[in-house]
N, C-alpha and C positions, 0 to 999 in steps of 0.2 A: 458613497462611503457612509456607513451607518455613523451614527453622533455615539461619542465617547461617553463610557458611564463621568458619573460625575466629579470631578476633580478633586475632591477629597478623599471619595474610596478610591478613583484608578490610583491614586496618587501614594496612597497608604501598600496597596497590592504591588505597587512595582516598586517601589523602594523594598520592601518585604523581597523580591524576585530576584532583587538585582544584588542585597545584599550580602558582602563577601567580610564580615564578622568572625570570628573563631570561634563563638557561640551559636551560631543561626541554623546550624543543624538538631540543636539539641533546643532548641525555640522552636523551630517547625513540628518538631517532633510530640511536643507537649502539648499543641497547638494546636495539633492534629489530632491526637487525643481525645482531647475536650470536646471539638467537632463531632468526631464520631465516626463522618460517613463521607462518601465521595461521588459525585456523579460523572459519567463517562458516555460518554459520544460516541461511538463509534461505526463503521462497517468490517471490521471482522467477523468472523462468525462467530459463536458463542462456544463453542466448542475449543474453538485456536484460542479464547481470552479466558477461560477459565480456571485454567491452570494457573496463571499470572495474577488473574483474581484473588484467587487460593491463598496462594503462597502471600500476597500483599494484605490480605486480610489474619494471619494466620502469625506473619511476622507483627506487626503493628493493633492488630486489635477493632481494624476501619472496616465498615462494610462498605461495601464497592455498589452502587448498583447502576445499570449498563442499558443501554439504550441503542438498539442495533439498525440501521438501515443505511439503503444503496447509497452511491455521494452523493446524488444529483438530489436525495430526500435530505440527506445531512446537512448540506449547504443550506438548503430552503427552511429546514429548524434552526439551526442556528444564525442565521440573516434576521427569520423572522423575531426568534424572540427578542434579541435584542434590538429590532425597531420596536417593540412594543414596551420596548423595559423589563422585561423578563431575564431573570441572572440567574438558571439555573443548572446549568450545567458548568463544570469545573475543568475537566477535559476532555480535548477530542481528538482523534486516533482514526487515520486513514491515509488512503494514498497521498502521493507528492500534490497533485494538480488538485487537489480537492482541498485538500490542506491551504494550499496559495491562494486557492479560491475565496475560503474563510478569512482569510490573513488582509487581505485587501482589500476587507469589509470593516477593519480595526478591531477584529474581536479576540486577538491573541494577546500576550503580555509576554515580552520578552524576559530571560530567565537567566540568571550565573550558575552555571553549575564546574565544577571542577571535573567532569564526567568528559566533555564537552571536548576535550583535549584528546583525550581518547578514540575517537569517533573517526570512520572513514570521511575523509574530505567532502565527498560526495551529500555526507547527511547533515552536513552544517551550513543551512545558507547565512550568505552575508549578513540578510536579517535578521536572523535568531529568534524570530519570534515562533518557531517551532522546528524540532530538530528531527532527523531521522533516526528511531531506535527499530529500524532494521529492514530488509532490503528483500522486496519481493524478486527473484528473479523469473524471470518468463520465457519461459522453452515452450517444444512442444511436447505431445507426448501420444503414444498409439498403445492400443491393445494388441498383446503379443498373439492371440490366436488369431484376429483377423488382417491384422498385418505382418507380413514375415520382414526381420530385420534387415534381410538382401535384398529386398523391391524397395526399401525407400531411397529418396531420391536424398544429394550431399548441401542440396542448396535448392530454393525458394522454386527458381527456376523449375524445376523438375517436377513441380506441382499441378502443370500451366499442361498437361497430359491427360485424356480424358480417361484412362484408366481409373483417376482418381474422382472420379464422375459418382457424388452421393457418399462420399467418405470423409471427405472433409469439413468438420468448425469450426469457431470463431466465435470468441467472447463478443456477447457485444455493444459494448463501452469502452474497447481498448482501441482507439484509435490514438491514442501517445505512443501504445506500440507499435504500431504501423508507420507512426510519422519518426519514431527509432531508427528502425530496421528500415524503412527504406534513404533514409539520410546516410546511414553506411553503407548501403549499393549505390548511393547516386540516386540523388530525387528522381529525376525522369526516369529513369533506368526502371528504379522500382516501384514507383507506380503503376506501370504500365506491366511490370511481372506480375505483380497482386490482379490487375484486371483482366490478365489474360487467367488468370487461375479462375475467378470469377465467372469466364464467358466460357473457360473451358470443361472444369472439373466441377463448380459451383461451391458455395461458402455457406454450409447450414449457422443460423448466427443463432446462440442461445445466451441467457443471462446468467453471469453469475463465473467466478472460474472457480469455487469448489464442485458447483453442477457439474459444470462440463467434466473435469476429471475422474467424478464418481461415473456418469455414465461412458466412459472412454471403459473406465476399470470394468463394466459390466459387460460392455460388450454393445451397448446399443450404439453408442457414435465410435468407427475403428480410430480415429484420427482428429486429433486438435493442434491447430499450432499454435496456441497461444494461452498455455494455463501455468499457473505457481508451481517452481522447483518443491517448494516442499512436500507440499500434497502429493505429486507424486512418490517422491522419497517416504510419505509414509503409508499408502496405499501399497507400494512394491514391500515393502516391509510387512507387511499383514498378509502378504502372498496372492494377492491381487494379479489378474494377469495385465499388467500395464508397466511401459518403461519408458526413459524419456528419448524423448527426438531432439538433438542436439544440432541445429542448424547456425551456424553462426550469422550473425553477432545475436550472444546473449542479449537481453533485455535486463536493466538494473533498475528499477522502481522503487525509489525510497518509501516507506512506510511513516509518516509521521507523529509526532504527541506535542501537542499545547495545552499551555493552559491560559484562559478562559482571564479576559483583562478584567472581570470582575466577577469571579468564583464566591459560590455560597460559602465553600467550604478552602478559603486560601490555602491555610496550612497543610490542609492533606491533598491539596493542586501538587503544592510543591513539594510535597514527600511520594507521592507517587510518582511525580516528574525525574524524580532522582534514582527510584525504583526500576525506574522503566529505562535508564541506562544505565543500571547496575547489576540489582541481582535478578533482575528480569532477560536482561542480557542471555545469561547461564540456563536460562529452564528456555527459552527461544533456540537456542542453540541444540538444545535435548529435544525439541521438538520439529528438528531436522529445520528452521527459521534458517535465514541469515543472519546473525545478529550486526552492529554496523560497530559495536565496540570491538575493535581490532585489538584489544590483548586478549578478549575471548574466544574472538573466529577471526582468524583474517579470511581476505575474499580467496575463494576457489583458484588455485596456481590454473593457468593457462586457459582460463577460458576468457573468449572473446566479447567482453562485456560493454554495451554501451549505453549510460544514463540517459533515462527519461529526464530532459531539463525542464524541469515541472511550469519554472517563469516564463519561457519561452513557449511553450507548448500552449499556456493559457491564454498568452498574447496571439496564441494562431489556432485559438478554439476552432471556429466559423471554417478556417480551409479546412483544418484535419477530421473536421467532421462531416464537412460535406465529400471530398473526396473520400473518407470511411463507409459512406451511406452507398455513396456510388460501387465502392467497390462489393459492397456485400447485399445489396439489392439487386445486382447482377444476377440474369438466368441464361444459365450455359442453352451453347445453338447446339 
């Protein structure tokens, strides 16, 4: 566990976080102001936060500036700077497990917001020291010329056929989705589905899941199982030939936002905190997101959706990884 900044500033920032005033909006706000600027953390691409950028800069007058890489690099900046004493970043924005990761190293600061009420069950852990403002969901997805919608197969199973021999990817850092999806078939069960697909069809594993989508939409990989609903939905929107592959159970991946237990910039921590379950909400939603504040989107009526439990996942990093590595270092006989 990293050492706490020092007892007077954490101490000043989380009473600031935690306070529920009838002025303390219009305190952060002026607060934020005078700051100016905000730094942000993240791994979305810069493309998906720009918009959100925009609009937070455009309402309030703050400049945003962003700092992007994979979680396993995120983790490692923000671990390290705060062993060294370094406090420069204010928030950070990324998946569930990567998010838990940071959190258990004491570098969040839990936060009241009235937004919070609002929010799918799912993106509120008990700890609060970062919340989910919106939910990657994870399908698959094929190009419609090189795959015809009557050869796929209804279920996982159907994969594990060598027809599909050189068609097939896989992100590859998503073993929370694999230890998902195979916890709804039955651990054994679906372990040994995923290894027979491995030894049968084989698992081209590429990094990144806007990669993989873009190249699904062009035609060079026909087949992924495991890339972001949205993406899709706005590739097929732009006339892309790609559509999704709907295998049940969904995958639900909360996307998280903290702020930083001793930000440069407190005040504008916590106006973008609030941002980012409000009116951020509305333009995530416009950009085909799931947003997690359900009077803006509720979740998708009838699909078979099962949460990545971010705490439990990171308690069984070590198996889901090594059984991931196995299944996708596999070369079909």
């Amino acid at each position: 566990i990293l050492p706490l900044p020092s007892f007077a500033q954490a101490s000043a920032f989380e009473k600031l976080a935690l306070d529920r005033s009838a002025d303390r909006a219009e305190r952060i706000l002026k607060g934020a102001k005078d700051e100016g600027t905000l730094t942000v953390y993240g791994s979305a691409p810069v493309d998906d936060m720009s918009q959100i950028f925009t609009a937070f800069e455009k309402k309030y007058g703050i400049k945003v500036r962003y700092w992007r890489a994979g979680p396993q690099e995120l983790i490692r900046r923000a671990e390290t700077e705060y062993r060294a004493g370094r406090f420069d970043v204010d928030i950070i924005q990324a998946n569930g497990p990567t998010m838990e990761a940071i959190r258990r190293e004491s570098i969040f600061q839990k936060i009241y917001s009235t937004h919070h009420a609002d929010l799918l069950k799912q993106a509120v852990p008990d700890h609060g020291e970062w919340i989910g403002e919106r939910l990657n969901i994870i399908i698959g997805a094929y190009n419609t010329k090189a795959v015809q919608a009557k050869d796929l197969p209804t279920s996982y199973e159907g994969f594990a056929d060598p027809k599909w021999l050189g068609k097939l990817s896989v992100e590859a850092t998503d073993y929370d989705w694999l230890a998902t999806v195979v916890s709804a078939m039955g651990e054994e069960k679906g372990i040994e589905t995923f290894k027979r697909i491995g030894r049968t069809a084989g698992l081209s594993v590429r990094k990144g899941h806007t990669l993989i989508t873009t190249l699904v939409a062009a035609g060079e990989i026909p087949l992924s199982l495991n890339v972001f609903s949205y993406k899709v939905e706005q590739l097929a929107k732009e006339g892309a030939p790609i559509a999704a592959l709907n295998i049940p159970p969904a995958v639900g991946r909360v996307n998280g936002v903290g702020a930083a237990r001793r930000p440069p910039h407190p005040n504008a921590a916590l106006l973008y905190y609030e941002f980012m379950l409000s009116d951020a909400q509305h333009i995530l939603k416009e950009r085909d997101f799931t947003p997690t504040n359900q009077k803006v989107q509720a979740l998708p009526a009838g699909m078979n959706l099962q949460f990545v439990d971010s705490g439990k996942l990171l308690d069984e990093d070590e198996k889901w990884t090594a059984i991931w590595k196995e299944i996708t270092t596999q070369k079909p006989r």
